[in-house]
C-alpha positions as a printed Julia matrix, in Angstrom:
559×3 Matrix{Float64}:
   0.0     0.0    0.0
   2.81    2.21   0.34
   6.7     3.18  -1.41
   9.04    0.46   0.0
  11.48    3.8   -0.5
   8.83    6.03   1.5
   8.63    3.4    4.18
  12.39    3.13   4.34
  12.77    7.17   5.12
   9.84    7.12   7.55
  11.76    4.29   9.81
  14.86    6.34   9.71
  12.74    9.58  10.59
  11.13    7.88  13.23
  14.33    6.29  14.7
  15.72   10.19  14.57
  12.8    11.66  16.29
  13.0     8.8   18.82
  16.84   10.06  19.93
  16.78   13.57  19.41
  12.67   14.76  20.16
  11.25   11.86  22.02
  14.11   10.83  24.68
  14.77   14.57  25.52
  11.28   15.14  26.58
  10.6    12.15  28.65
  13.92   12.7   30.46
  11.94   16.23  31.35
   8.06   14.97  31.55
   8.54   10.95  32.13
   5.4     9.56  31.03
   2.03    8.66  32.9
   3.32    4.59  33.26
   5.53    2.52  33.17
   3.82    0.79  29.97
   0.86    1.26  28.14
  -0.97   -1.69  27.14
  -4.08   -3.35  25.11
  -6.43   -5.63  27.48
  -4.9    -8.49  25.48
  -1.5    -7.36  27.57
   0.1    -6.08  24.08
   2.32   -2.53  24.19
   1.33    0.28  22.95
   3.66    2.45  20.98
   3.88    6.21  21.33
   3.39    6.89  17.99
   2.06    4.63  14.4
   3.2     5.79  11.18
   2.83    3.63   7.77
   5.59    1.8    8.68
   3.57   -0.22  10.63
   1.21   -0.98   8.04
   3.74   -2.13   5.66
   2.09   -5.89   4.77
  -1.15   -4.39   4.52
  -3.07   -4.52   1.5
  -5.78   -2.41   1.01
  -8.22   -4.1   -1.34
  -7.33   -6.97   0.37
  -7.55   -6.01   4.2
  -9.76   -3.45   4.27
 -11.71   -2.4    1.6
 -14.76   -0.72   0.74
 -18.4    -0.87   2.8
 -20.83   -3.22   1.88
 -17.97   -5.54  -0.43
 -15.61   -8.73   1.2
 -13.96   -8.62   3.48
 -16.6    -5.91   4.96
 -13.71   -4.01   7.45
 -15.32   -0.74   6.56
 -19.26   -2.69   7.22
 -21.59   -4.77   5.71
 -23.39   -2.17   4.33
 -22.13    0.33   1.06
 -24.03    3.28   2.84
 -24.14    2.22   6.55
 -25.86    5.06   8.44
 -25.86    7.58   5.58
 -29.02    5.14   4.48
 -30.37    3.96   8.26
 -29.43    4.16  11.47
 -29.04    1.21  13.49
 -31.6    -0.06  15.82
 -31.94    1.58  18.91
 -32.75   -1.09  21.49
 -33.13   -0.75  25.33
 -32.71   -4.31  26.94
 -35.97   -4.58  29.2
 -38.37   -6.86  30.99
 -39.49   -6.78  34.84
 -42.19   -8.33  37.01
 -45.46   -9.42  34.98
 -45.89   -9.6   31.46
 -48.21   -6.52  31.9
 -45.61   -4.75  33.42
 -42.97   -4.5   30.74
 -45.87   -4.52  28.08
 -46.07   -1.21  29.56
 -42.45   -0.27  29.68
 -42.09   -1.47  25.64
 -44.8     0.71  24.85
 -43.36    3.96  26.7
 -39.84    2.72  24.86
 -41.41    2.94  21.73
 -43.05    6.69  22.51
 -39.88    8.16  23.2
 -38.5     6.52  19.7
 -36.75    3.36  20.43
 -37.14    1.35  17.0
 -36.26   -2.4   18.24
 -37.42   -4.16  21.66
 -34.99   -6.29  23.47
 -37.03   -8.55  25.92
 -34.89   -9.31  29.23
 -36.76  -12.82  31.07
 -36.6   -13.28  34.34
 -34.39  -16.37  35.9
 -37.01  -19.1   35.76
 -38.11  -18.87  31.79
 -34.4   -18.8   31.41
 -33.48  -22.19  32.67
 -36.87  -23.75  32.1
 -38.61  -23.56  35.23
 -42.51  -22.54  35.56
 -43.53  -19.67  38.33
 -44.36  -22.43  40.75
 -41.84  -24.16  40.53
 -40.23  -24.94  43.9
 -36.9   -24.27  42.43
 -38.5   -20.87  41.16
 -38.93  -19.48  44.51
 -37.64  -15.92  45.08
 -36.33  -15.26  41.31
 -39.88  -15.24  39.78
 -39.69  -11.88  37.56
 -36.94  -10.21  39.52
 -34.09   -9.88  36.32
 -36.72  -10.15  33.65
 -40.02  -10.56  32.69
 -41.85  -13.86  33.82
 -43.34  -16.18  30.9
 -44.84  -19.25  31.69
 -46.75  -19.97  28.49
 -48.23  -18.52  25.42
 -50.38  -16.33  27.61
 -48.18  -14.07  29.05
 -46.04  -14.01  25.4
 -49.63  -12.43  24.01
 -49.57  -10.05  27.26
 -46.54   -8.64  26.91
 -47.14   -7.74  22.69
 -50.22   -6.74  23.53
 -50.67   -3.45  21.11
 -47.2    -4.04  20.03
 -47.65   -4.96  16.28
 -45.06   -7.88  15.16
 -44.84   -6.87  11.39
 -43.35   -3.3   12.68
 -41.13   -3.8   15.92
 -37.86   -5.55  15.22
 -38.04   -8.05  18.47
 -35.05   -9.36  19.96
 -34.84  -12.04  22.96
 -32.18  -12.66  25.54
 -33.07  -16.58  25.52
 -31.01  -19.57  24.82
 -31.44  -23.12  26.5
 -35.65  -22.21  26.07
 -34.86  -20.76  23.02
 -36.83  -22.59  20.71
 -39.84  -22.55  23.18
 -39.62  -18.57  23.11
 -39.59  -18.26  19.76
 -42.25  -20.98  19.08
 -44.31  -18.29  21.2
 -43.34  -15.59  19.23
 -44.35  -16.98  16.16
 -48.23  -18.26  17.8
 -48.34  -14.29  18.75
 -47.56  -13.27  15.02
 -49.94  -15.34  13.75
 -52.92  -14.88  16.28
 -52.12  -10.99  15.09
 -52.25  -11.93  11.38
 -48.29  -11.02  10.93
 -47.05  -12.95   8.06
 -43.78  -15.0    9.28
 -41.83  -13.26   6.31
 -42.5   -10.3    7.85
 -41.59  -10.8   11.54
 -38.53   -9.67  12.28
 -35.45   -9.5   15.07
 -33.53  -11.69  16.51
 -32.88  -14.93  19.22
 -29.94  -15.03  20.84
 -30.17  -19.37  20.55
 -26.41  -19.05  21.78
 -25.47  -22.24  24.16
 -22.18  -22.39  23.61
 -20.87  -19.34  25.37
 -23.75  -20.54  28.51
 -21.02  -22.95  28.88
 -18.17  -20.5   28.92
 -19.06  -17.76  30.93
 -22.71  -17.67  32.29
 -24.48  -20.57  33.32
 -28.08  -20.62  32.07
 -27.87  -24.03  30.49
 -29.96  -27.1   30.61
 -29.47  -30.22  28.51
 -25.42  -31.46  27.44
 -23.98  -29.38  24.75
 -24.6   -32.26  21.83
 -28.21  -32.05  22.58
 -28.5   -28.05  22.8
 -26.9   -27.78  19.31
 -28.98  -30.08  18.16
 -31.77  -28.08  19.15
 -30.01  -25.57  17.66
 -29.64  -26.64  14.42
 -33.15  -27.61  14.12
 -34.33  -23.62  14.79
 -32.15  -22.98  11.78
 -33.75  -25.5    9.7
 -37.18  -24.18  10.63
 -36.1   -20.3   10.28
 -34.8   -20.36   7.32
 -37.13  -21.77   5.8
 -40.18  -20.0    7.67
 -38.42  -16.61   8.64
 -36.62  -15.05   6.78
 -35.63  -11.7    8.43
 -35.22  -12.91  11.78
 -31.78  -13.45  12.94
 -31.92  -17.17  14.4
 -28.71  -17.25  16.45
 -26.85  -14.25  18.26
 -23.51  -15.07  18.29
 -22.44  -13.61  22.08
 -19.32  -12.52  22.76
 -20.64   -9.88  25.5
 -21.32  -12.39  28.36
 -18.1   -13.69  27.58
 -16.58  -10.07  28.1
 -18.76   -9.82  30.96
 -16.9   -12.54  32.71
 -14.08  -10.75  32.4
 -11.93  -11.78  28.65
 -10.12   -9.49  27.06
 -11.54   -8.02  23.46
  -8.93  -10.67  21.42
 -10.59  -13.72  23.57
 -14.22  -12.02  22.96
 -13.68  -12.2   19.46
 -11.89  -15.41  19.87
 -13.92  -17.77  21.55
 -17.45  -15.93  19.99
 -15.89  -17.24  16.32
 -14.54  -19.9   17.45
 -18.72  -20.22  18.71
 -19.85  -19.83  15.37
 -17.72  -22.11  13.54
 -18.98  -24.75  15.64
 -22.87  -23.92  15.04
 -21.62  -23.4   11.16
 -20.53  -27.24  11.48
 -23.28  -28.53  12.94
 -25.85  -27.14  10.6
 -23.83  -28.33   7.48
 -23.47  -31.63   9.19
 -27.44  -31.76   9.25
 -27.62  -30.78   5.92
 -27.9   -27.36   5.84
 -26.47  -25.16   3.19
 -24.77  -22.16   4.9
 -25.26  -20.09   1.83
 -29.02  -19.99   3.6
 -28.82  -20.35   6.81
 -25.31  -17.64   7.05
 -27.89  -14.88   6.21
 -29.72  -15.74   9.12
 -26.51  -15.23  12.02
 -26.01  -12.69  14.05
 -23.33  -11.86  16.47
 -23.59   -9.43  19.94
 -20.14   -8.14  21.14
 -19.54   -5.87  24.31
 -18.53   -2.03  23.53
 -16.34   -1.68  26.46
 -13.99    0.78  28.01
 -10.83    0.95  25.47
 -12.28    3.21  22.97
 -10.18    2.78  20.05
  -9.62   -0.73  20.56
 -12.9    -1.39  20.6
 -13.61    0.11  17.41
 -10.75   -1.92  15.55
 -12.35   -5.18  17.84
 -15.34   -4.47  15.5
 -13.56   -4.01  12.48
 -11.55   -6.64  12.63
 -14.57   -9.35  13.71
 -16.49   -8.31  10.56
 -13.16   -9.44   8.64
 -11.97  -12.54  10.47
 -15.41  -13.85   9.68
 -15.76  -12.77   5.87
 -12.71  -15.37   5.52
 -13.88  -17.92   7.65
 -17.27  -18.26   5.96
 -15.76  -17.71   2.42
 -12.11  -19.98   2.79
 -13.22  -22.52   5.29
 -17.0   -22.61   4.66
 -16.74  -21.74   0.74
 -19.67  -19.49   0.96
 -19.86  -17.65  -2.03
 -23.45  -15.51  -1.18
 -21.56  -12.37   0.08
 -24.95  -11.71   2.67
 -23.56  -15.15   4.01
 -20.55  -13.81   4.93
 -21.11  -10.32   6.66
 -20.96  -10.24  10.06
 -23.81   -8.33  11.74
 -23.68   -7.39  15.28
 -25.24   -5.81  17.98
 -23.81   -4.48  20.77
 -24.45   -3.49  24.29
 -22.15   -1.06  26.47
 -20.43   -2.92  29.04
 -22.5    -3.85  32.36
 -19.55   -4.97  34.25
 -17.87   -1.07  34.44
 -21.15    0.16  35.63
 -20.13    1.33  39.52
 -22.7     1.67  42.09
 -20.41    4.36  43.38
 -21.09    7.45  42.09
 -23.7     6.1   39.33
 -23.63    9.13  37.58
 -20.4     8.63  36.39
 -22.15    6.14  33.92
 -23.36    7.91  31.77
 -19.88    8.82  30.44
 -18.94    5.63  30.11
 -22.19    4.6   28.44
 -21.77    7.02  26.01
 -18.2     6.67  24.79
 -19.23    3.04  24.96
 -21.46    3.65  22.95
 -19.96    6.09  20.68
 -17.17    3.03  19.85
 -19.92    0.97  19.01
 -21.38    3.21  16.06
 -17.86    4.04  14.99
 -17.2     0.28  14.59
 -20.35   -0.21  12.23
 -22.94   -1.81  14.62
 -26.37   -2.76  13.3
 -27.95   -2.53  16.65
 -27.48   -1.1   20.15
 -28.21   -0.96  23.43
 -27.08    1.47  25.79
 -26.74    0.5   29.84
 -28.52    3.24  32.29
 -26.61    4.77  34.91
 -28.57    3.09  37.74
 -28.2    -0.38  36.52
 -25.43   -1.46  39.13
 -27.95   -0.4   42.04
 -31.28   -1.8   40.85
 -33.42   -2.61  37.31
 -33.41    0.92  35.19
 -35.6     3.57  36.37
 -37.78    5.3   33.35
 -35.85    8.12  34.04
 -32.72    6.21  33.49
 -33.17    4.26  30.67
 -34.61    7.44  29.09
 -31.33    9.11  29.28
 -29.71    6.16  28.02
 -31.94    5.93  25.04
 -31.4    10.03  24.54
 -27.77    9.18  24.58
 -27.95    7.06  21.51
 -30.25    9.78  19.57
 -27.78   12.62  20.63
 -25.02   10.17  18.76
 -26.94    9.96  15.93
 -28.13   12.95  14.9
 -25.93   16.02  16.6
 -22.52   14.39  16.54
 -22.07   14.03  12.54
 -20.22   10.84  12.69
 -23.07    9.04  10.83
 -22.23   11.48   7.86
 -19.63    9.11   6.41
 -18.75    5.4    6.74
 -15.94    4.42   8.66
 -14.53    7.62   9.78
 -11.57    6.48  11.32
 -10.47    3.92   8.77
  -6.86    4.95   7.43
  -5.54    6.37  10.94
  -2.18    4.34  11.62
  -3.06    3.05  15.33
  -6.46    2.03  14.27
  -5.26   -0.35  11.56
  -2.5    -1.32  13.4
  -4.74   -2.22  15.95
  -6.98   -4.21  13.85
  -4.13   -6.15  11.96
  -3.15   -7.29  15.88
  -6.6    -8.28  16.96
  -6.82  -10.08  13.81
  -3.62  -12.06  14.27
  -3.89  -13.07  17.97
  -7.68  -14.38  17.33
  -6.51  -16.4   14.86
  -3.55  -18.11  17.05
  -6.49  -18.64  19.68
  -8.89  -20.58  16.84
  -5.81  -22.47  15.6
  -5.39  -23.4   19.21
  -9.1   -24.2   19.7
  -8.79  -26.4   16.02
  -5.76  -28.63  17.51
  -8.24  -29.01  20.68
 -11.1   -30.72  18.34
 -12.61  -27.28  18.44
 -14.93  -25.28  20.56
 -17.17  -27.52  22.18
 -14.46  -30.84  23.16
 -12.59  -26.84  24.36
 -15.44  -26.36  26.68
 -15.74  -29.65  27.8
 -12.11  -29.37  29.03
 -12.43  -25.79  30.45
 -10.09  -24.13  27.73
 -11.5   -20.64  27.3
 -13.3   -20.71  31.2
  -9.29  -20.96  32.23
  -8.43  -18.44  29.69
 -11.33  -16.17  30.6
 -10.28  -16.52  34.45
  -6.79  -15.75  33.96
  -7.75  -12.63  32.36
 -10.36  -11.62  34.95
  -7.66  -12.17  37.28
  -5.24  -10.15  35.96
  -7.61   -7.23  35.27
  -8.93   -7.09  38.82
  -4.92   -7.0   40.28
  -4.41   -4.25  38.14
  -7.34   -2.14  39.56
  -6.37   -3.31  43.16
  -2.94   -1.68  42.03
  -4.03    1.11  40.51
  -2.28    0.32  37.61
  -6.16    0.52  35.82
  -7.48    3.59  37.17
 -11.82    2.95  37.89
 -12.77    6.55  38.41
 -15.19    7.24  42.04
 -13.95    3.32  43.01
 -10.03    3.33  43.1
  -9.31    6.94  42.39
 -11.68   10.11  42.96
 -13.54    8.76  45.63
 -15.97   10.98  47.41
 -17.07   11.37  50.84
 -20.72   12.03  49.39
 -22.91    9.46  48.97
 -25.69   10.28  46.05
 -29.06    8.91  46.59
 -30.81    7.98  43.59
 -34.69    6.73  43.44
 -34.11    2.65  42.34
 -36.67    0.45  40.75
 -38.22   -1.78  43.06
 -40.07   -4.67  42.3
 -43.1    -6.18  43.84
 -42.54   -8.94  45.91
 -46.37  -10.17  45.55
 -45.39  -10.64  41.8
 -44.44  -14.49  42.34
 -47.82  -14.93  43.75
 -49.66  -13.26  41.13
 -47.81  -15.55  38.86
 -48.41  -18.47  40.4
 -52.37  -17.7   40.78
 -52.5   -17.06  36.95
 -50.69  -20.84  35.84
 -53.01  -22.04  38.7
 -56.12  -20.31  36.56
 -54.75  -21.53  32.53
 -54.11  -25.07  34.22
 -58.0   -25.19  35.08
 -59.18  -23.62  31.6
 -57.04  -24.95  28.99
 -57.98  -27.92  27.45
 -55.68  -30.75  29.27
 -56.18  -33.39  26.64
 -54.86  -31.27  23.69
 -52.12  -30.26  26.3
 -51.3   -34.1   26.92
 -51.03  -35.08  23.08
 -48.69  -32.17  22.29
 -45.91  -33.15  24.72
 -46.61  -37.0   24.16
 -45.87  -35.63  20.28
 -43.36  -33.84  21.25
 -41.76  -36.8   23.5
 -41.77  -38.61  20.44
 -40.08  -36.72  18.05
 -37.27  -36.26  20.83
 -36.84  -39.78  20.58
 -36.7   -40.01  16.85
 -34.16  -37.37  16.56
 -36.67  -35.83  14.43
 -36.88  -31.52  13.89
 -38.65  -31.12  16.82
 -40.18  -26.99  16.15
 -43.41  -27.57  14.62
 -44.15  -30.37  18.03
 -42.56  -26.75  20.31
 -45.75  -24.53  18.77
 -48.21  -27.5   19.08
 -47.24  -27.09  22.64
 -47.34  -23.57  22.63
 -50.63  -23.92  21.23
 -52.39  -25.94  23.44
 -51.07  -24.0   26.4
 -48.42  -26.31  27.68
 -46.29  -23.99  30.62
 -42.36  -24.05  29.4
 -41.43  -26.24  32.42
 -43.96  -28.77  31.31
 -42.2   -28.86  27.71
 -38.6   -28.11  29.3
 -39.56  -31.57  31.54
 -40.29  -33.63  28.13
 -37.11  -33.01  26.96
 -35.27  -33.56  30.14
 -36.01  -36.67  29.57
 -34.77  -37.02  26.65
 -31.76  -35.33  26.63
 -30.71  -35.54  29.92
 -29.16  -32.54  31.9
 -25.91  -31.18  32.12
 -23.26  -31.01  34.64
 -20.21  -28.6   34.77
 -16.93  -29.23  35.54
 -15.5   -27.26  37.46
 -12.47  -24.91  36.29
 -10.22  -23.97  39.59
C-alpha cells in the first residue's frame, strides 16, 4: 500500500525523532506509566506511522463498505441510508408490566425491543416451581406460556417492531411463542422480524443458564435454523455472544476469539445436518460488548467483521456475500457500571457507545446509569436511550462510513486483533474445536486468567476505575431505584393455577406425548414446540419432556 522507498525514510525519521525529540522530553516529563498496554497485555507504541502498516493490503484487508472482506461494514451506505436499531434491553415483574415499559420505549422513539426474562423462563422452570422461589420476575419478565407471550405484545404490532430475545437453552420454546403471537395478530412469518440469541455455547463458557449437554443443545439448535430459514426469513436465528463472555471478564482478542470460534462450531453442525450455509449464514447474528478501550474497541469491531468474511468464504466456501457479513449488535459494558457514584455512567455509556457506532454496529443498546444499584428507572433508561439519539443525529459521525479507517493506530490495531484471534482458533482447532474446548475448560481458564489479571491491576491502581479506586468521594448520592413487587411471584403463580383449570388438558397431553416422540426419533422437533405452545403447555412442562430425553448437564468445574 505504500513506497518500500517512502517506508524506508519514515523508519529512519522515526528512529531520529526517537533520539533527538522523544528521549529529551521524557527525560523532562517521564510519562504517565511505566507501559501502556491493550487488554490483550500487548504494548502500545507512542506513535504509528505507515511503517507499521507495511504488509497491509488495502483491497485486500480493508476495503470498501458493503464488499468482502466488509472491514469498513456490511453495508455500502451504513448510516448515511439507516441508522441502526436503537434497542433498550428490558423486561421486569409481569408480562403486563414491561408490556407497559415497551410501549413507553417505543413513545420516546426506540425502534427495536430487546425482551430481558426473568431467571425461571431462562433455565426452564414454571412460576411455581419450587426451584423458582424468590427469582420469579426479579431480572426479567416472567413467561410461563403462550399467555403471558400475548400479554406482553399486547398493542405491540409484530410486522413493525424488530423483536429481539435474551433466551437460549428455552430458546426454541420462546420463539415458538413468538411466532403463535404473530400469527394470532395476522403477521405474516416473512414479515416478523429481530432476533434470538439461541447461543449455548458461550452458557457454557461464561454464564451458566444451560440445561441439557452441549450435543443435545446444538442439536436443538440446528433444528431452529432448519425451521427459520425456511419460515423466517428476516429474523436473525442465532446471536452469536461474545458480551457475556466479556462480561466474565476476557479481554476483546478472547471475545472475538472464543465468539468465532462459537460460530464455527454452530456453522458445522448445521452443514453436518444438511444445511447449506449459503441460507442459513444470512440468518446469524453476532452481539459483542462495547467496552472501556475506545479505540480498541472500534478496531475489535472491524476486525470481527473481517476474520469472519474469511472464515465463511475460505473454510465454509460461501460464495453468497450476505452469508458472509458479520452483523452485530452491541451493548455497552455492564460490568464497568459502579454503584459508586452512578452518575459517572453515563460517560462511560456514552463513549461506549460512541465506539460501538464508529465500529459499524447494526444494533445497540445502551446501559442506564442506575443499573449497578437496581433494574433501570424510566428516568434512566430514558437518558440512556437520549444518549444514543444525541449520537446519531448532533454528533455528525453518521455522515460518512468508517470515519476512522486509514488512521495508523487504528489499523495497526486491527491487523493485531486479527492475528492473535486467529492463534487462539488455531489453538481451539488442535483441541477438536470449541465444544471438546469447553468440555475441558479451555476458554473458562483463559477467561479466568484474564479476569484475574484485570482485577490486580485495579487493586494496584495500575487501571485507574474513576469514584472506586481513584476520585472517591465522601458524598454518597441517593438515587430513586426500581423496586419490584414482591407479591409478583404470587400473582404468577395464581395465573398458571387459573390456565391449568381452563385450557384444554387433553390437547395439552397429546402435544408433549408428540413432542416426546419426536425427541426420541431425533426428528426436527419446532413444529411439536408450537403445538405445545398452542395448546397452552407452561415451558417447564415442555422443558420436563425433553429432560427426559436429553438428559441434563453437569459442569466441571475450572479452579
Amino acid at each position: 500500500m505504500f513506497d518500500k522507498n517512502e517506508l524506508d525514510k519514515i523508519k529512519m525519521k522515526k528512529e531520529e525523532w526517537e533520539e533527538n525529540t522523544l528521549k529529551k522530553t521524557i527525560q523532562r516529563f517521564p510519562e504517565r506509566k511505566s507501559s501502556f498496554l491493550t487488554t490483550y497485555d500487548k504494548n502500545i507504541d507512542v506513535v504509528y506511522t505507515p511503517k507499521d502498516l507495511e504488509n497491509l493490503d488495502y483491497l485486500e484487508d480493508i476495503g470498501f463498505p458493503g464488499e468482502y472482506p466488509f472491514t469498513r461494514g456490511v453495508q455500502p451506505t451504513m448510516y448515511r441510508g439507516k441508522l441502526w436499531t436503537m434497542r433498550q434491553y428490558a423486561g421486569f415483574g409481569t408480562a403486563e408490566e414491561s408490556n407497559e415499559r415497551y410501549k413507553y420505549l417505543l413513545e420516546q422513539g426506540q425502534t427495536g425491543l430487546s425482551i430481558a426474562f426473568d431467571l425461571p423462563t431462562q433455565i426452564g422452570y414454571d412460576s411455581d416451581d419450587p426451584l423458582a422461589e424468590g427469582e420469579v420476575g426479579k431480572v426479567g419478565v416472567a413467561v410461563d406460556s403462550l399467555e403471558d407471550m400475548e400479554i406482553l405484545f399486547n398493542g405491540i404490532p409484530l410486522d413493525r417492531v424488530s423483536v429481539s430475545m435474551t433466551i437460549n437453552s428455552t430458546a426454541i420454546i420462546l420463539l415458538a411463542m413468538l411466532v403463535v403471537v404473530a400469527k394470532k395478530q395476522g403477521v405474516p412469518l416473512d414479515k416478523l422480524r429481530g432476533t434470538i440469541q439461541n447461543d449455548i455455547l458461550k452458557e457454557y463458557i461464561a454464564r451458566g443458564t444451560y440445561i441439557f449437554p452441549p450435543k443435545e443443545s446444538m442439536d436443538i439448535i440446528v433444528d431452529i435454523f432448519d425451521y427459520g430459514s425456511k419460515n423466517l426469513p428476516k429474523f436473525n436465528l442465532i446471536s452469536i455472544s461474545g458480551y457475556h463472555i466479556r462480561e466474565a471478564g476476557a479481554n476483546s482478542v478472547q471475545e472475538v476469539a472464543f465468539t468465532l470460534a462459537d460460530g464455527i462450531a454452530y456453522v458445522e453442525a448445521a452443514i453436518d445436518a444438511g444445511l447449506d450455509p449459503n441460507e442459513f449464514g444470512k440468518n446469524l447474528s453476532f452481539f459483542f460488548s462495547s467496552h472501556n478501550n475506545f479505540l480498541e474497541e472500534i478496531a475489535k469491531f472491524r476486525a470481527s467483521r473481517r476474520i469472519w468474511s474469511k472464515i465463511m468464504k475460505n473454510r465454509f466456501s460461501v460464495s453468497n456475500e450476505n452469508a458472509m457479513k458479520l452483523k452485530f449488535h452491541a451493548q455497552t459494558a455492564g460490568s464497568t457500571l459502579t454503584a459508586q457514584q452512578p452518575l459517572n455512567n453515563i460517560v462511560r455509556v456514552t463513549l461506549q457507545a460512541l465506539s460501538a457506532v464508529l465500529g459499524g454496529a447494526q444494533s445497540l443498546h445502551t446501559n442506564s446509569f442506575d443499573e449497578a444499584l437496581s433494574l433501570p428507572t424510566e428516568q434512566a433508561v430514558t437518558i440512556a436511550l437520549r444518549t444514543q439519539q444525541i449520537i446519531a443525529h448532533e454528533t455528525g459521525i453518521t455522515d460518512t462510513v468508517d470515519p476512522l479507517a486509514g488512521s495508523y493506530f487504528i489499523e495497526k490495531l486491527t491487523l493485531d486483533i486479527e492475528e492473535q484471534v486467529e492463534e487462539y482458533l488455531k489453538k481451539i482447532e488442535e483441541l477438536g474445536g470449541m465444544v471438546e474446548a469447553i468440555e475441558i475448560g479451555y476458554p473458562q481458564q483463559e477467561i479466568l486468567n484474564s479476569a484475574y489479571q484485570t482485577q490486580k491491576r485495579i487493586e494496584e491502581k495500575e487501571e485507574i476505575i474513576v469514584g472506586v479506586n481513584e476520585f472517591k468521594s465522601e458524598k454518597e448520592e441517593k438515587l430513586e431505584v426500581l423496586k419490584i413487587d414482591e407479591e409478583i411471584e404470587e400473582k404468577q403463580k395464581e395465573k398458571l393455577k387459573v390456565l391449568r383449570k381452563k385450557r384444554n388438558q387433553k390437547e395439552v397431553d397429546h402435544s408433549l406425548e408428540n413432542l416426546k416422540k419426536a425427541a426420541i426419533e431425533k426428528v426436527n422437533i419446532f413444529s411439536y414446540v408450537i403445538k405445545c405452545v398452542e395448546s397452552y403447555a407452561t415451558i417447564g412442562e415442555i422443558t420436563k419432556v425433553l429432560k427426559e430425553i436429553y438428559g441434563e448437564y453437569k459442569e466441571n468445574l475450572v479452579i
